[in-house]
C-alpha positions in Angstrom: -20.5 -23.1 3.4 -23.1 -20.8 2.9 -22.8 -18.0 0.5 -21.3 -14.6 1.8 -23.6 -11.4 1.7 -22.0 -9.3 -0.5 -24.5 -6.1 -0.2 -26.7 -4.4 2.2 -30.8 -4.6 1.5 -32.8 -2.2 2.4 -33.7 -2.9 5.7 -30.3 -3.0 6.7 -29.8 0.9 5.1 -33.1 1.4 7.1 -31.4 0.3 10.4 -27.9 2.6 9.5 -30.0 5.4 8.5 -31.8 5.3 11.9 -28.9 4.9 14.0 -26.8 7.6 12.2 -29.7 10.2 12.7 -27.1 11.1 15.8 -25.3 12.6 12.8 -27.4 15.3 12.3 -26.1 18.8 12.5 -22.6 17.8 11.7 -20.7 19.4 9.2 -18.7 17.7 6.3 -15.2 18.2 7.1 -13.6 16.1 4.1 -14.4 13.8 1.5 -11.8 11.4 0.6 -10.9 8.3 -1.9 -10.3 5.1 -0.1 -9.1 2.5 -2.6 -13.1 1.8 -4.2 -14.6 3.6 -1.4 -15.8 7.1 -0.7 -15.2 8.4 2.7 -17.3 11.4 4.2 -15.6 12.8 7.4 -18.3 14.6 9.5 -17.4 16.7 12.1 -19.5 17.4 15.8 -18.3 19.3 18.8 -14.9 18.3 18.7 -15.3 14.4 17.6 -14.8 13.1 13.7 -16.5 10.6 12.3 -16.1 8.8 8.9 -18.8 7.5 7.1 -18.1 5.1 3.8 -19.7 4.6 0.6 -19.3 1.4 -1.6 -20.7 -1.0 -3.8 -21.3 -3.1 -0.7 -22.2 -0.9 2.1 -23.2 2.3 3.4 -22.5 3.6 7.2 -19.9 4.3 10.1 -16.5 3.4 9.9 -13.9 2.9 12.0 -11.5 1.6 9.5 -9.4 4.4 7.7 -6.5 3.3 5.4 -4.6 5.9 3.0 -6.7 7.7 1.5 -6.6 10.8 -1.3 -8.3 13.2 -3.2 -8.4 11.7 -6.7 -12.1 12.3 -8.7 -13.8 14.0 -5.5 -11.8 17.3 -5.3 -15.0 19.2 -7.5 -16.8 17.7 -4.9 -15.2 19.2 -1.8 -15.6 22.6 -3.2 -19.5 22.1 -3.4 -20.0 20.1 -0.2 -16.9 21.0 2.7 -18.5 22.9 5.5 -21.8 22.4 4.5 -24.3 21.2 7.5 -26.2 17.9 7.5 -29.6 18.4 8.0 -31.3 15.2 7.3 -30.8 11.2 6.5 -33.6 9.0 4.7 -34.2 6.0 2.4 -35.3 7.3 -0.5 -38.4 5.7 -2.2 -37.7 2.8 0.2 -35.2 1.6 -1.8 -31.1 1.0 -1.5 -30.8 4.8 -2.0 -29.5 7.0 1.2 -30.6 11.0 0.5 -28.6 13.1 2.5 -30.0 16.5 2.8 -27.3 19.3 3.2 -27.7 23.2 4.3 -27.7 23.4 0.1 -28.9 20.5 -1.7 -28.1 16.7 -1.2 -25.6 13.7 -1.5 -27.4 10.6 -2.6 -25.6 7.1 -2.8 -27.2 4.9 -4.7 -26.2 1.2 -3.9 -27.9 -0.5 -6.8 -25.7 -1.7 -9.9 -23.3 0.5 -10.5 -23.1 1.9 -7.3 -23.0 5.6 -7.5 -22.8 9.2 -5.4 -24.3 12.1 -6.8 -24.6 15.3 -5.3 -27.9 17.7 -6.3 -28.1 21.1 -5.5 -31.1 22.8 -4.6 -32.6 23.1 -7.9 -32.5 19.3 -8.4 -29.9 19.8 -11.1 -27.1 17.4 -10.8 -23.7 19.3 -9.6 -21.5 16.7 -9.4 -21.3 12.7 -9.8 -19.2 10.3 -9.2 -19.8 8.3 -12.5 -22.1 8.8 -15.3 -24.7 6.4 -16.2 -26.8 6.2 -19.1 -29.6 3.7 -19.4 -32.8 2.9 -21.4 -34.6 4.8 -18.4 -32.6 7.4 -17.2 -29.4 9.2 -17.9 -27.2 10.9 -14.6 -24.9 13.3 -15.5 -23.5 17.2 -14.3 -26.0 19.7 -15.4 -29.4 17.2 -15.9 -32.1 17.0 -13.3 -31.1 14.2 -10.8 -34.2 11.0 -11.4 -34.3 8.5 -8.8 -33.6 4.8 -10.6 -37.4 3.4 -12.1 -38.9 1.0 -9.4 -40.1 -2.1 -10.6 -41.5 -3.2 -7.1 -44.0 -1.8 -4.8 -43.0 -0.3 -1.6 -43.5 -2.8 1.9 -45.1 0.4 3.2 -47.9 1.3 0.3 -51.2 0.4 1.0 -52.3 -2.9 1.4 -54.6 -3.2 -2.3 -51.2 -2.1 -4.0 -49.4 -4.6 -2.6 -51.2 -7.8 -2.7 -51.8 -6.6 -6.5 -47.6 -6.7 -6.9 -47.7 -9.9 -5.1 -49.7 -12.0 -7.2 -47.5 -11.2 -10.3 -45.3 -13.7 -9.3 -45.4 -18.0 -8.8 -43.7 -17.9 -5.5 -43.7 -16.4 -2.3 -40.2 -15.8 -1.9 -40.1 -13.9 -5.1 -42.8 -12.5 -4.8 -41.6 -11.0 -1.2 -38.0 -10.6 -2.8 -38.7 -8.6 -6.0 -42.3 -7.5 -5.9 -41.7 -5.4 -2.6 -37.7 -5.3 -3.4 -36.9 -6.5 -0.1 -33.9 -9.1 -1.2 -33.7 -13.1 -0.8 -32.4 -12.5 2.5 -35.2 -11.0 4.1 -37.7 -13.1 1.5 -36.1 -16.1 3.5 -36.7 -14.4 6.9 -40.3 -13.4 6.4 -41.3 -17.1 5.4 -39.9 -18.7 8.5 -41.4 -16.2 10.6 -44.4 -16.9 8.6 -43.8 -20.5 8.8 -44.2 -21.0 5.3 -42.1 -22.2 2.3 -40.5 -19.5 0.4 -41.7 -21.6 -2.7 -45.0 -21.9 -2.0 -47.3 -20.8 -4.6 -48.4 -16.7 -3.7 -52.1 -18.1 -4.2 -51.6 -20.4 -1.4 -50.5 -18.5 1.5 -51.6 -15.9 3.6 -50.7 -12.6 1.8 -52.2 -10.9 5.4 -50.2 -12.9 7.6 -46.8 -12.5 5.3 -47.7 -8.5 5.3 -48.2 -8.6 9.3 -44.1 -9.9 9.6 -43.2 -7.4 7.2 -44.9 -4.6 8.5 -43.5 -6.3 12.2 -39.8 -6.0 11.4 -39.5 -2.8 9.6 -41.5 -1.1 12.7 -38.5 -3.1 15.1 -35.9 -1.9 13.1 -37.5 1.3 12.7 -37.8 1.8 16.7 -34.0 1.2 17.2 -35.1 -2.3 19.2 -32.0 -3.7 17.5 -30.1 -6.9 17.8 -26.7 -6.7 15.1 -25.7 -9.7 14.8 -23.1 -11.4 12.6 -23.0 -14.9 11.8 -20.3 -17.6 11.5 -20.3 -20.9 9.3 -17.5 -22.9 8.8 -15.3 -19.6 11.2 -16.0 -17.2 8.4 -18.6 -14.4 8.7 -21.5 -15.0 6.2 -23.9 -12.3 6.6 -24.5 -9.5 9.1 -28.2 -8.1 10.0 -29.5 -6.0 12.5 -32.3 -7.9 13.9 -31.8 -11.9 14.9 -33.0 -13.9 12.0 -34.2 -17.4 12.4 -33.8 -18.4 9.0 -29.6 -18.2 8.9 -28.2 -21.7 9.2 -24.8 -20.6 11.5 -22.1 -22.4 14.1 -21.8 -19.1 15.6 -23.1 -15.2 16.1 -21.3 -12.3 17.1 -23.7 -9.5 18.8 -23.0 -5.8 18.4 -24.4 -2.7 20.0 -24.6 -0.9 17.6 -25.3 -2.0 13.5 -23.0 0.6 12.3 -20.7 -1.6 14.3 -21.3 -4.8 13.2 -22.0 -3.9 9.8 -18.1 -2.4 9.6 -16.3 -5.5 11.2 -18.3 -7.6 8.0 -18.0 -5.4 5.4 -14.1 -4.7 6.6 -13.7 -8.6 6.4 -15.5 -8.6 2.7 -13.1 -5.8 1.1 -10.2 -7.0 3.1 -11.1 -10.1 1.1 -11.4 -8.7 -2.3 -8.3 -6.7 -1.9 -6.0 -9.8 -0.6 -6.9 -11.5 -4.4 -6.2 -8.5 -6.2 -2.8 -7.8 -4.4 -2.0 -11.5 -4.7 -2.8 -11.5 -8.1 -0.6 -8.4 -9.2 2.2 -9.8 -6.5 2.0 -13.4 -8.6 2.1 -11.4 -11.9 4.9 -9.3 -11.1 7.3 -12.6 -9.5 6.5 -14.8 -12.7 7.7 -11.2 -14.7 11.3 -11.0 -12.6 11.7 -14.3 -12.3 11.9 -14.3 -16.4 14.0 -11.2 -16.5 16.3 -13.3 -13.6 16.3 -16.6 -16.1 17.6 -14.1 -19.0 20.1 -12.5 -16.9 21.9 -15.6 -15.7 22.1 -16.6 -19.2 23.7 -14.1 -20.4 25.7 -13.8 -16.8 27.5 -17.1 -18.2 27.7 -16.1 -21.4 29.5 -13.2 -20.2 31.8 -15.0 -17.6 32.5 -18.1 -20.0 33.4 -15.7 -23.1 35.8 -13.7 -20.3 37.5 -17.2 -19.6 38.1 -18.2 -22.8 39.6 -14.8 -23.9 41.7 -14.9 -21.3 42.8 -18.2 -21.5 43.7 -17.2 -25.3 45.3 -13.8 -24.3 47.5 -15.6 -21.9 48.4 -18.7 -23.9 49.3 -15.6 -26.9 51.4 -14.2 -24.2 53.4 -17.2 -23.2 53.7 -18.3 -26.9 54.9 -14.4 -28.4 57.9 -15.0 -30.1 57.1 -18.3 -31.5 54.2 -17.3 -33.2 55.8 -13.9 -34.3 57.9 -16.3 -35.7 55.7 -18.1 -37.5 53.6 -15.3 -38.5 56.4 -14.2 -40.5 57.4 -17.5 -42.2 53.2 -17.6 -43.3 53.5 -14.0 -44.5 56.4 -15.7 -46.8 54.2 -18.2 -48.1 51.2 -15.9 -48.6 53.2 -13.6 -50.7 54.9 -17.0 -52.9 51.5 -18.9 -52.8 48.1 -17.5 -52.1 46.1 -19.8 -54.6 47.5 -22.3 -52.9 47.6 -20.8 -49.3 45.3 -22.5 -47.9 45.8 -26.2 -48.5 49.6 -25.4 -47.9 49.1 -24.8 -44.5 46.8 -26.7 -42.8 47.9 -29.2 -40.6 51.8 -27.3 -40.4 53.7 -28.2 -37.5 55.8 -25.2 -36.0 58.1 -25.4 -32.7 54.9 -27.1 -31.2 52.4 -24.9 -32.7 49.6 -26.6 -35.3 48.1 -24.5 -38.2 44.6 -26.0 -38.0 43.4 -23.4 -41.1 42.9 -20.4 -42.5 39.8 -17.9 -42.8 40.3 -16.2 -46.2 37.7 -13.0 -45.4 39.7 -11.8 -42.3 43.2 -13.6 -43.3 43.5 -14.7 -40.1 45.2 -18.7 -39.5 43.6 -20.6 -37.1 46.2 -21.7 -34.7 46.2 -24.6 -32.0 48.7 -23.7 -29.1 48.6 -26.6 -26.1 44.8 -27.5 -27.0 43.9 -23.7 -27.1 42.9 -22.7 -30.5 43.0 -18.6 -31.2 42.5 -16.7 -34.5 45.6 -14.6 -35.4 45.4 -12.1 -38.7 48.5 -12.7 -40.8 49.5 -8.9 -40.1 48.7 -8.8 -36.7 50.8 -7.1 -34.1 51.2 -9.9 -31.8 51.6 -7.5 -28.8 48.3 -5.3 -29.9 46.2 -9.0 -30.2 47.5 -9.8 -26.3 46.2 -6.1 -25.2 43.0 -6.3 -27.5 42.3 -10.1 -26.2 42.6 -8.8 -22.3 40.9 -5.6 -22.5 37.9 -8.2 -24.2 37.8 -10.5 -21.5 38.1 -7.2 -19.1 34.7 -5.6 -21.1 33.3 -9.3 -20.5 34.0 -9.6 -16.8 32.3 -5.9 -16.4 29.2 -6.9 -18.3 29.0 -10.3 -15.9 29.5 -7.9 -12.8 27.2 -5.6 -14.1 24.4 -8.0 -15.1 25.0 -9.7 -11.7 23.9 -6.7 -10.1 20.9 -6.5 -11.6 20.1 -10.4 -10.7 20.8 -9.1 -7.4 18.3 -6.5 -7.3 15.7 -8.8 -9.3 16.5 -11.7 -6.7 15.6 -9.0 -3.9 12.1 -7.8 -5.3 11.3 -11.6 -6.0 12.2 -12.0 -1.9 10.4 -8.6 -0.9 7.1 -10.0 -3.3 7.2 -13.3 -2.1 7.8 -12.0 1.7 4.8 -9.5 0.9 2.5 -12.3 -0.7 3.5 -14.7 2.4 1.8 -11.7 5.0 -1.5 -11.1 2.6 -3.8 -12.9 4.1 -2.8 -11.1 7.3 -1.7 -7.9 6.9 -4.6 -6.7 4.4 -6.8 -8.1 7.2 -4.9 -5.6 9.8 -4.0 -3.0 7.4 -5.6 -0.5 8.8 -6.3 -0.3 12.8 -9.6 0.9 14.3 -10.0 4.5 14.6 -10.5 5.2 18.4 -11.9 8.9 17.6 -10.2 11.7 19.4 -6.9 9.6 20.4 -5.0 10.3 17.6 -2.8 13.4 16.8 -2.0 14.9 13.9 1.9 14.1 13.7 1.5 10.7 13.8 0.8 10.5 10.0 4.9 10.9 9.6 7.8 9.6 11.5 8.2 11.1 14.8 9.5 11.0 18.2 10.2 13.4 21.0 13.7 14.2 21.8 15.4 13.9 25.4 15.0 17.0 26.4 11.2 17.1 25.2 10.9 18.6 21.7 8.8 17.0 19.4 10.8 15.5 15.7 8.9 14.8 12.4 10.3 12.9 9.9 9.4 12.2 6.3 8.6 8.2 5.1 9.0 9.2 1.7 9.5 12.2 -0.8 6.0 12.9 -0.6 6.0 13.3 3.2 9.3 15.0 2.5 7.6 17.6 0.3 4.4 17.9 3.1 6.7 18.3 6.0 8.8 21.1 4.4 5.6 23.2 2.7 3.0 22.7 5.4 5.1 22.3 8.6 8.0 23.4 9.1 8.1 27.1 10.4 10.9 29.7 9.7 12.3 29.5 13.6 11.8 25.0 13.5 15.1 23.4 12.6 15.5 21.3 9.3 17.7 18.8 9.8 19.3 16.5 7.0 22.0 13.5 6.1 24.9 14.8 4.2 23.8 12.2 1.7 21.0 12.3 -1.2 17.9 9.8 -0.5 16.8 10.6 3.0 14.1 11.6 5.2 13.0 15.5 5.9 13.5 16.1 10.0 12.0 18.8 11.6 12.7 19.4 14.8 9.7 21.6 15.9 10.1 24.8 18.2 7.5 26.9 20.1 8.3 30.2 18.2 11.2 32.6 17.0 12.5 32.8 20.5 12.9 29.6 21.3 15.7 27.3 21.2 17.0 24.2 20.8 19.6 22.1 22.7 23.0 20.1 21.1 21.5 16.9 22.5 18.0 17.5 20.8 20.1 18.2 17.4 22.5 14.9 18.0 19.3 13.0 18.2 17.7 14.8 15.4 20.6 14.0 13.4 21.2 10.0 14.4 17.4 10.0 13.3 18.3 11.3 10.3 21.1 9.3 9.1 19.8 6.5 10.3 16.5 7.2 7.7 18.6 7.8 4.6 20.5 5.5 2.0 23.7 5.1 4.3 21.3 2.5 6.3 21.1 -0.1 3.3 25.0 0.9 2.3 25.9 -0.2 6.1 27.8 3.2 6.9 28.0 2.9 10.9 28.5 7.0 10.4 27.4 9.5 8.7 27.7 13.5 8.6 24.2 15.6 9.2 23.7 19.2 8.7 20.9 21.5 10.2 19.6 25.1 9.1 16.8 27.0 10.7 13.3 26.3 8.5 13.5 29.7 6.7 16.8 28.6 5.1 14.5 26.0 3.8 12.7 26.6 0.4 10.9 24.8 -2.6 11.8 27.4 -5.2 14.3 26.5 -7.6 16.9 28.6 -9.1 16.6 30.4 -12.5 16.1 27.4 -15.1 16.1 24.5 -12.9 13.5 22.4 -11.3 13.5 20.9 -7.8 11.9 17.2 -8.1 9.4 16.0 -5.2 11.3 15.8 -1.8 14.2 17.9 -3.0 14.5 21.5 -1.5 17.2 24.4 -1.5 19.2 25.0 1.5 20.6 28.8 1.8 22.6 30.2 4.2 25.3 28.7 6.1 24.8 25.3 7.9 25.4 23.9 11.6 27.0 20.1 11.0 27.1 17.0 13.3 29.9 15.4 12.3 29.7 11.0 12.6 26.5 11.6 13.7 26.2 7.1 15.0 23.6 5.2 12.7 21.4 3.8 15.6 17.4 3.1 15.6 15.1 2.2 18.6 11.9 0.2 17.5 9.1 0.3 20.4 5.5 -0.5 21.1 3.5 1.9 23.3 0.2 1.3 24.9 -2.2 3.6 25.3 -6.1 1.8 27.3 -8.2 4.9 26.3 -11.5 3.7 28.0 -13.0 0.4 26.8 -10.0 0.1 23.9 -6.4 0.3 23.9 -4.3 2.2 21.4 -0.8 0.3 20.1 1.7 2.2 18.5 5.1 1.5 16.8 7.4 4.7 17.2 10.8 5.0 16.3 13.4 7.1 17.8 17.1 7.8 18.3 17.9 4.7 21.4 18.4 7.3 23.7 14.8 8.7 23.6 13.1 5.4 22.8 12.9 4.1 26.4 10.5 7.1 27.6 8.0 6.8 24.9 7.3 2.7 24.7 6.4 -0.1 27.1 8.6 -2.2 25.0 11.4 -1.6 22.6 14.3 -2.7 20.4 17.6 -1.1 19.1 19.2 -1.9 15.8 22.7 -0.9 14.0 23.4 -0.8 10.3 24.3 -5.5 9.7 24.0 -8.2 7.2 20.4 -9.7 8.3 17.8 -9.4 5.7 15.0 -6.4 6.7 12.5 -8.6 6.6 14.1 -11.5 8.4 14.5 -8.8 11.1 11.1 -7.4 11.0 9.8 -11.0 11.5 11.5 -11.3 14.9 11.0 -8.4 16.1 7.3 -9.0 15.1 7.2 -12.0 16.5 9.0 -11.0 20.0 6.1 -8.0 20.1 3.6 -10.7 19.5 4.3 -12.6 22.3 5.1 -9.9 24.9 1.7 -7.6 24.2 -1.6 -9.2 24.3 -4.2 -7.9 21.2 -0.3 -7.0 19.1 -1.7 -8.8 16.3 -5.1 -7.7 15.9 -3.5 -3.9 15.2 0.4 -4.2 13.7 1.2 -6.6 10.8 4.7 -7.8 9.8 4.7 -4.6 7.3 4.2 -2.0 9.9 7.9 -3.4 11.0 9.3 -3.9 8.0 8.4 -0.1 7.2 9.8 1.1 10.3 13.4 -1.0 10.0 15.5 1.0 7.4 17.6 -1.8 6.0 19.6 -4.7 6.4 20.1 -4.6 10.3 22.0 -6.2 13.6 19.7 -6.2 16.4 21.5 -5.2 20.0 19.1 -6.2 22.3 15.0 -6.1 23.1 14.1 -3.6 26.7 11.2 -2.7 28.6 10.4 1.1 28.5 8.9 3.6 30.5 7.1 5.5 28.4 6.0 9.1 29.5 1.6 9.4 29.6 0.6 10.2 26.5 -1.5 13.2 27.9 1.9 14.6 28.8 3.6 13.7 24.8 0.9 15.3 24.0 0.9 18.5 25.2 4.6 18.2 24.6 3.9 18.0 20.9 1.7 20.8 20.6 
């Protein structure tokens, strides 16, 4: 199979540059982390659009995973809310120059790739690494210097150019480093040419060569593009945004637009890269547990077989009390008549049954043989004390086995959530993230959340994180925080038009099944579970005098309403949404009796004894088969994250789900 493109050239830059000059006048919203990447959020009339930065590509994005703040947050201060003005290759070369209201943002795909914004002065402001070199150094504070150009433009003048050409022995170098134009497009110029790439520069005709040059930068130039990816083997191998003749393919895949085509490849290429890494630190962590696992089972029947023989010896002491009492006491005669020769005296004594099989002179202890069970006594022991001292061992022993036996537990579960997660790789990096449809998602849909019966709209927390974002950014003094009597569970809000407003019992019961169902009684298989609820202002971050509040931990004040035995129950739906040309899939979860008017298709569960992920596969895999497209969006994890623990499931329905114009306005 041929070799994958792993990095756009220039001409492809040219063709994104070109199409994104749409862009123009938007304003920079955010600018995010994405795993390696930099994201740019732009913002026109009331649409977002995302625009990434890598070592491989440059362009529109549809594909947003998590993403942060980590290294760029200087950068947001200088750049958020500022207007772009302009888009351009700069110097012809893999450099995009984005020209703000003040300054610029240039992304530099050479080796290392790198984004450095330049304020009006040309001093450089910001940058995302720093890079010293024999020609240039890029750092805060210097004047910004585009990389040194060891080529000549395709578009200088026609002296300059042949002059670069004939530096070189072949064509297709010549083409590929004297103008900088790549082995890709070196390739494509000389069948278009219909010449060999290694033909000797002397030997061709430079006029001819220059002619399809100068012909395929105007076409891309004109936006008369056809973005194409091509297939060898069922793999992508290169994307470009004009048909090429010279890429060997079984099949092609045509775009309308190159941003387009040029995200479904490059998503394919990091989804790649990322599958190895995961797989790697997945393989690395196993072979680490699996050792831990090996060294706990050893010492598991160490434990248990040291237990065992201490109490077979405590009870064997027991049965045998006054005998040995008895002989304990005719030995204590013969230690105080004859402890030179002690030793040899009593070795091999026969007493009522009882063999004397020696004697340890450091701890004066006789080492006694009772019915094949041989047990160390001290001369002056307190037979009675040696029982109680030889159980409550064996007692320490069994805790220590149970003990280390929960920990092989836990160590055999990770090893079964690793290997479960290293099973769905290859797939679920692919469909980690879904395709941004722009304009059909909402802002709650970044937490848990459903709408109640009566129609209120719920958030809930996946984590302490969310917990801590709920509780500072979203809940309102008049919402209602609602809460499992337990520690470890989610934040639920349960949102409310304003101070006036109020809320019903049935919105609160469902509020509260919600939110035991999201806490630790899930995986301890409680079937009930108390909840309290307080209005949000009850709600607060700040800790007493001298204490500290972790993250997802909050103080409640003020007295509390309580559901008591509020039922552990969980619906688990898919909800289709055709917005135009696409459809939007969904997994929400909600209380089962709000479930059925928000999916097309759903599930309920109660706290049981079948693995999560076991359960997440067939509910995956019942999805799969019912909705066309399922598994081009979800992956097994987006079900495995939604099912709180070990689980029964009660039964799969058909929904009616409410328009999601209507949720909407619901949720506002």
């Amino acid at each position: 199979m041929p070799s994958q493109k792993k990095s756009l050239n220039v001409l492809d830059l040219l063709a994104i540059v070109m199409e994104l000059s749409d862009l123009r006048d938007s304003v920079i919203d955010k600018v995010y982390t994405m795993g390696n990447s930099l994201l740019i959020r732009l913002r026109k009339g009331s649409e977002k659009y995302f625009v990434i930065a890598n070592s491989h590509r440059f362009g529109l994005t549809s594909y947003v995973l998590e993403h942060g703040a980590e290294g760029v947050t200087s950068l947001r201060r200088l750049v958020e809310g500022l207007r772009l003005r302009d888009l351009e290759l700069l110097n012809f070369d893999r450099i995009v120059k984005l020209t703000l209201d003040t300054g610029y943002l240039i992304i530099e795909l050479l080796e290392p790739w790198n984004m450095i914004y330049v304020d009006g002065d040309g001093r450089i402001k910001w940058v995302l690494r720093t890079y010293r070199g024999k020609d240039r150094v890029v750092n805060v504070g210097l004047e910004y210097n585009p990389p040194p150009q060891n080529f000549v433009k395709p578009v200088d003048n026609r002296e300059v150019i042949i002059k670069a050409l004939q530096g070189y022995d072949t064509v297709g170098r010549a083409i590929a480093r004297g103008l900088g134009l790549g082995g890709e497009v070196a390739n494509e110029v000389c069948a278009r040419a219909l010449i060999n790439c290694d033909s000797p520069v002397n030997s061709i005709n430079i006029d001819g060569v220059l002619s399809v040059i100068t012909s395929m930068i105007n076409k891309i130039s004109r936006g008369d593009l056809e973005p194409t990816i091509y297939y060898s083997g069922g793999s992508p191998i290169t994307v470009t945004p004009i048909m090429y003749q010279s890429i060997k393919y079984d099949d092609v895949k045509h775009f309308g637009r190159f941003n387009e085509a040029v995200d479904e490849y490059f998503h394919e290429v990091e989804i790649g890269e990322e599958s190895e890494k995961r797989l790697a630190t997945i393989s690395s962590e196993i072979a680490r547990l699996e050792r831990s696992v090996d060294e706990l089972m050893m010492s598991i029947e160490g434990f248990r077989k040291g237990s065992e023989e201490l109490r077979v010896k405590a009870e064997t002491v027991l049965n045998w009390k006054y005998v040995i009492e008895e002989l304990l006491n005719v030995l204590r005669n013969y230690w105080s008549s004859y402890k030179d020769e002690f030793q040899e005296l009593v070795r091999g004594m026969e007493y009522q049954g009882i063999r004397v099989k020696g004697f340890e002179p450091r701890s004066k202890a006789v080492v006694l043989e009772i019915g094949g069970v041989t047990v160390s006594i001290p001369l002056n022991a307190d037979v009675g004390d040696l029982i109680n001292g030889l159980f409550n061992r064996a007692k320490e022993l069994e805790r220590k086995a149970k003990t280390a036996e929960e920990s092989l537990n836990q160590l055999r579960a990770r090893i079964e959530e690793l290997r479960a997660e290293g099973e769905k790789i290859a797939e679920s990096v692919r469909e980690s993230s879904i395709r941004v449809v722009y304009g059909a998602r909402e802002w709650f849909e970044r937490f848990r959340w459903f709408i109640t019966s009566s129609g209120r709209l719920v958030i809930a927390g996946r984590d302490a994180t969310q917990n801590e974002v709920i509780v500072r950014h979203y809940l309102r003094p008049w919402d209602i925080f609602v809460h499992a009597d337990i520690l470890g569970g989610a934040a639920v809000v349960i949102r409310l038009a304003d101070s006036g407003d109020t809320v019903s019992d049935r919105d609160i019961q469902e509020a509260a099944q919600y939110a035991v169902s999201y806490s630790r009684a899930w995986v301890m298989g409680l079937s009930v579970l108390d909840a309290f609820y307080v209005r949000g202002e009850q709600v607060t971050k700040k800790a007493p005098s001298g204490e500290y509040l972790g993250k997802g931990s909050f103080m409640i004040y003020g007295s509390r309403g309580w559901v008591r035995n509020a039922e552990l129950g969980l619906g688990i739906g898919v909800r289709i949404d055709n917005m135009g040309v696409s459809s939007i899939i969904r997994i929400i979860t909600a209380p089962p009796s709000a479930i059925g008017s928000l999916t097309n298709y759903y599930i309920t569960l109660r706290p049981g004894t079948r693995d999560r992920v076991n359960v997440s596969k067939e509910v995956y895999d019942t999805f799969k088969a019912k909705i066309p497209g399922f598994a081009k969006v979800i992956n097994l994890s987006h079900i495995v994250d939604a099912v709180p623990g070990p689980s029964t499931i009660e039964g799969f329905y058909e929904g009616n789900p409410m328009p999601w114009d209507k949720l909407r306005s619901l949720a506002k």
